[in-house]
C-alpha positions in Angstrom: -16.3 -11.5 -25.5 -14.6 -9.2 -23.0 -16.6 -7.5 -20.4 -16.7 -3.8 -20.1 -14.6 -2.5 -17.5 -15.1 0.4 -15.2 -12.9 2.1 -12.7 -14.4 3.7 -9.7 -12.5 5.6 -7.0 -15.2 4.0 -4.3 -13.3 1.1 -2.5 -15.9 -2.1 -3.8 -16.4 -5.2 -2.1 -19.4 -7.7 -3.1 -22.9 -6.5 -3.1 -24.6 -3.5 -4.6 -22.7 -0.3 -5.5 -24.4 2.8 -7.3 -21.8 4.6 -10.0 -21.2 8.0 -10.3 -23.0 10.2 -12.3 -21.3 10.9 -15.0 -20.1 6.9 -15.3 -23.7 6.5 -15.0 -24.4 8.6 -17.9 -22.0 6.9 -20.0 -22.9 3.3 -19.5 -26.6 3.9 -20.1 -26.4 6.4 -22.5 -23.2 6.2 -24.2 -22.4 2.3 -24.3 -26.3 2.2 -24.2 -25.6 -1.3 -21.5 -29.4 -2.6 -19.8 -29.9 -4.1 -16.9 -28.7 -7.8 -16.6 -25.7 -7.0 -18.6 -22.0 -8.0 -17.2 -19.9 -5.8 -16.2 -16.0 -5.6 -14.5 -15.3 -2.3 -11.9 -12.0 -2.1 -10.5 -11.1 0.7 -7.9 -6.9 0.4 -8.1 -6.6 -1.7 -5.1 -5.0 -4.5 -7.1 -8.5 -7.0 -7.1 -11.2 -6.7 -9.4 -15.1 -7.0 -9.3 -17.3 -9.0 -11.6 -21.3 -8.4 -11.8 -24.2 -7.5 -13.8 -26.3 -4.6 -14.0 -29.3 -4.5 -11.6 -30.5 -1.6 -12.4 -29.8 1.2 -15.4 -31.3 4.4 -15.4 -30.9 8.3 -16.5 -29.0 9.4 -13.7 -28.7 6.1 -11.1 -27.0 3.2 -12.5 -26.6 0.2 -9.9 -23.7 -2.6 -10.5 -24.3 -6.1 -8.1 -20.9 -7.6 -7.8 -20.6 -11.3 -7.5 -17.6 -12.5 -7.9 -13.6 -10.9 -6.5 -11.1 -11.4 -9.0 -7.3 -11.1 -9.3 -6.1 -8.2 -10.9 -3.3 -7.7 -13.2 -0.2 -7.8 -11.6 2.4 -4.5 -12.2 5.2 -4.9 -13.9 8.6 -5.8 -11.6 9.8 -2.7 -13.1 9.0 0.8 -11.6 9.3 3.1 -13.8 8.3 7.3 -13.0 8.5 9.1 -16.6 9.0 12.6 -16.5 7.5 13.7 -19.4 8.4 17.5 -20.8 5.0 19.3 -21.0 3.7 19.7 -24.5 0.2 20.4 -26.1 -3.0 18.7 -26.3 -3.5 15.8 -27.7 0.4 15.2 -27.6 0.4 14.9 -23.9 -2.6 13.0 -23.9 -1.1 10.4 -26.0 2.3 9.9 -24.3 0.0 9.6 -20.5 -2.4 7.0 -22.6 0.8 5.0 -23.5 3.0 5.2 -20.6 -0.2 4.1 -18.9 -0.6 1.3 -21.3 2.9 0.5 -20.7 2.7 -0.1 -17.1 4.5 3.1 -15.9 3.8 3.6 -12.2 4.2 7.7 -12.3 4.1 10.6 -14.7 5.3 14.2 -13.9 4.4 16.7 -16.4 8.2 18.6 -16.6 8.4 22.1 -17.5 11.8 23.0 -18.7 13.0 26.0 -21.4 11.6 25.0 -24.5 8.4 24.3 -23.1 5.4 25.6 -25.8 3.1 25.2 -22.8 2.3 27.7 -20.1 -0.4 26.9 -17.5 -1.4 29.1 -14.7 -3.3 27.3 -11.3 -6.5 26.8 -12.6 -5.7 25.8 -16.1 -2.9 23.7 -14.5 -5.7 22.1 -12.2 -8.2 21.4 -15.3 -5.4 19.6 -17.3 -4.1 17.2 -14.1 -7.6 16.3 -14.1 -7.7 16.2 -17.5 -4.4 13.9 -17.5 -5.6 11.6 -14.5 -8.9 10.8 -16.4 -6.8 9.9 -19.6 -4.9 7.8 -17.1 -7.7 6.1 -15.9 -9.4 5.3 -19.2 -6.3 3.7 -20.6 -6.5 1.2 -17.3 -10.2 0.5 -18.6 -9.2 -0.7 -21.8 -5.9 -1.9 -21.6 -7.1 -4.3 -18.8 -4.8 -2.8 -16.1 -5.8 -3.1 -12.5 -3.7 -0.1 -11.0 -3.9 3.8 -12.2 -0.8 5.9 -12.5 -0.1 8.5 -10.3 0.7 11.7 -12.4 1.5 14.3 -10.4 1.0 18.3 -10.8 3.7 19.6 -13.3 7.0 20.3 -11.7 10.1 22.9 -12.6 12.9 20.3 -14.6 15.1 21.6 -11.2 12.5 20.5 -9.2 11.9 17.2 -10.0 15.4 16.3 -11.1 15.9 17.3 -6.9 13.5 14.8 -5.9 13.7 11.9 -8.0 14.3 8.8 -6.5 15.4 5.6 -8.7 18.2 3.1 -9.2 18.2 4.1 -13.1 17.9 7.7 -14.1 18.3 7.7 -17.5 17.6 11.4 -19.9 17.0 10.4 -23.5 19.7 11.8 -25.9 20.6 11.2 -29.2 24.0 10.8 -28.3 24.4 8.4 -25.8 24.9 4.5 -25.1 22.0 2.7 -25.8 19.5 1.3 -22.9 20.7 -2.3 -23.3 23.9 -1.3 -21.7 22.7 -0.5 -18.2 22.2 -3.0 -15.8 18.5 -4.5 -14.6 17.3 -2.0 -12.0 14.1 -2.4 -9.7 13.6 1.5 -10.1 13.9 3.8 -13.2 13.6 7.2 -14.0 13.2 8.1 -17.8 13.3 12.1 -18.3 11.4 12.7 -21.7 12.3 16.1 -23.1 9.0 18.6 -25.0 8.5 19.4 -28.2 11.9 21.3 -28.8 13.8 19.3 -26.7 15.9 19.8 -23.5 18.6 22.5 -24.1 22.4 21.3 -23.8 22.3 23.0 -19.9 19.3 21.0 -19.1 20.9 17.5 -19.9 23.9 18.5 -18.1 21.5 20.1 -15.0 19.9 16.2 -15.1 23.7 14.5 -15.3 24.7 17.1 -12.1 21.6 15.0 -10.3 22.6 11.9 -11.3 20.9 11.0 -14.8 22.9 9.1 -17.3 22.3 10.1 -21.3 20.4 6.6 -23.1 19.8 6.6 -26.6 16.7 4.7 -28.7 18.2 4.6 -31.9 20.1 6.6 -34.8 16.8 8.7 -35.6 15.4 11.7 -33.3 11.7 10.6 -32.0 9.0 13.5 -31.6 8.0 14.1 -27.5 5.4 11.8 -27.7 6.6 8.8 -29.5 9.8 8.7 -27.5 8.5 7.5 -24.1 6.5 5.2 -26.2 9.9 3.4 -27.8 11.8 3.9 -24.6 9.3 2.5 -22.1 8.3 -0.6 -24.3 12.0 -1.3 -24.3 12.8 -0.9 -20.8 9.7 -3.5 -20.1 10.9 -6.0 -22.8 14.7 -5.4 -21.1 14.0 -5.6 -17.3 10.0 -5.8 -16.9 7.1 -7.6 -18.1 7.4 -7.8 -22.2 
């Protein structure tokens, strides 16, 4: 039976360690765990913690950790996916599955078609939002590193910044990804829900982004970086 799994932002080492509120809540009250059960924290450093519950309460929940672990190694492949900004549950689900998918950063993009218009404080809710969506896809996929997703950027912005040996915009006419070569880094630019507009594809292939396709049928925002990042991983990472 697998053990629970629990990311903390608290470096851990072996001994005692009190969770977090709110993690508190959800183990005792939520998953309804007792003291004595097993658990497994993780804090994103690459090594794991196994332990048991010493002591479970409404608000204090204690972990002892006995044993260090290996984590799970990243994939070879570094891949930063910036995703075009879409709503609700579609962004969740295409930061869940890149996350699953062993991408190393997200960038919410916001380019002309986007639906989605977020001023500072809703912007700061949703990264927080994101990163927690993030971080709960590490505890059950059984990955020991969290992505970074950044703030949402201007398309300009980030297609400035960028860095990769790959930068590849997804386009239904184009060569398909088997025809590039194995890089180390890779940049995947994601269009939203209507798709970039024909100046934003060339904008990307000013800054150095070539057009890869997935197949003969248009995917929706959120399944595409699903198709294109488990093929990238089965081409040059870890599948």
């Amino acid at each position: 039976m697998r053990l629970p799994r629990f990311f903390t932002d608290t470096p851990l080492a072996l001994g005692s360690i009190e969770l977090p509120e709110a993690q508190a809540h959800y183990i005792g009250r939520v998953l309804r765990l007792a003291q004595g059960d097993a658990v497994q924290l993780f804090d994103g450093s690459g090594v794991e913690y196994r332990g048991s519950l010493a002591e479970v309460g409404k608000k204090r929940v204690v972990a002892y950790l006995a044993e260090q672990l290996p984590g799970q190694a990243d994939s070879p492949l570094a891949i930063h996916l910036g995703q075009g900004l879409s709503r609700g549950e579609r962004m969740d689900w295409a930061i869940q599955k890149a996350t699953e998918l062993g991408v190393r950063e997200i960038t919410p993009i916001v380019s002309e078609r986007c639906e989605v218009r977020l001023n500072d404080e809703r912007a700061d809710k949703r990264l927080a939002h994101w990163r927690q969506v993030a971080i709960s896809a590490c505890e059950q996929c059984g990955r020991s590193s969290v992505p970074v997703v950044h703030p949402p950027l201007p398309l300009e912005q980030w297609l400035r910044q960028v860095q990769a040996d790959l930068k590849l915009v997804l386009h239904p006419v184009a060569e398909p990804l088997a025809s590039h070569a194995r890089p180390g880094r890779l940049a995947f630019l994601v269009g939203p829900e209507g798709g970039l507009a024909s100046a934003e594809v060339g904008q990307a292939q000013a800054h150095g982004f070539e057009p890869a396709r997935l197949g003969p049928r248009v995917l929706r925002t959120e399944t595409a970086p699903v198709v294109a990042l488990a093929l990238a991983q089965q081409l040059w990472g870890d599948f």
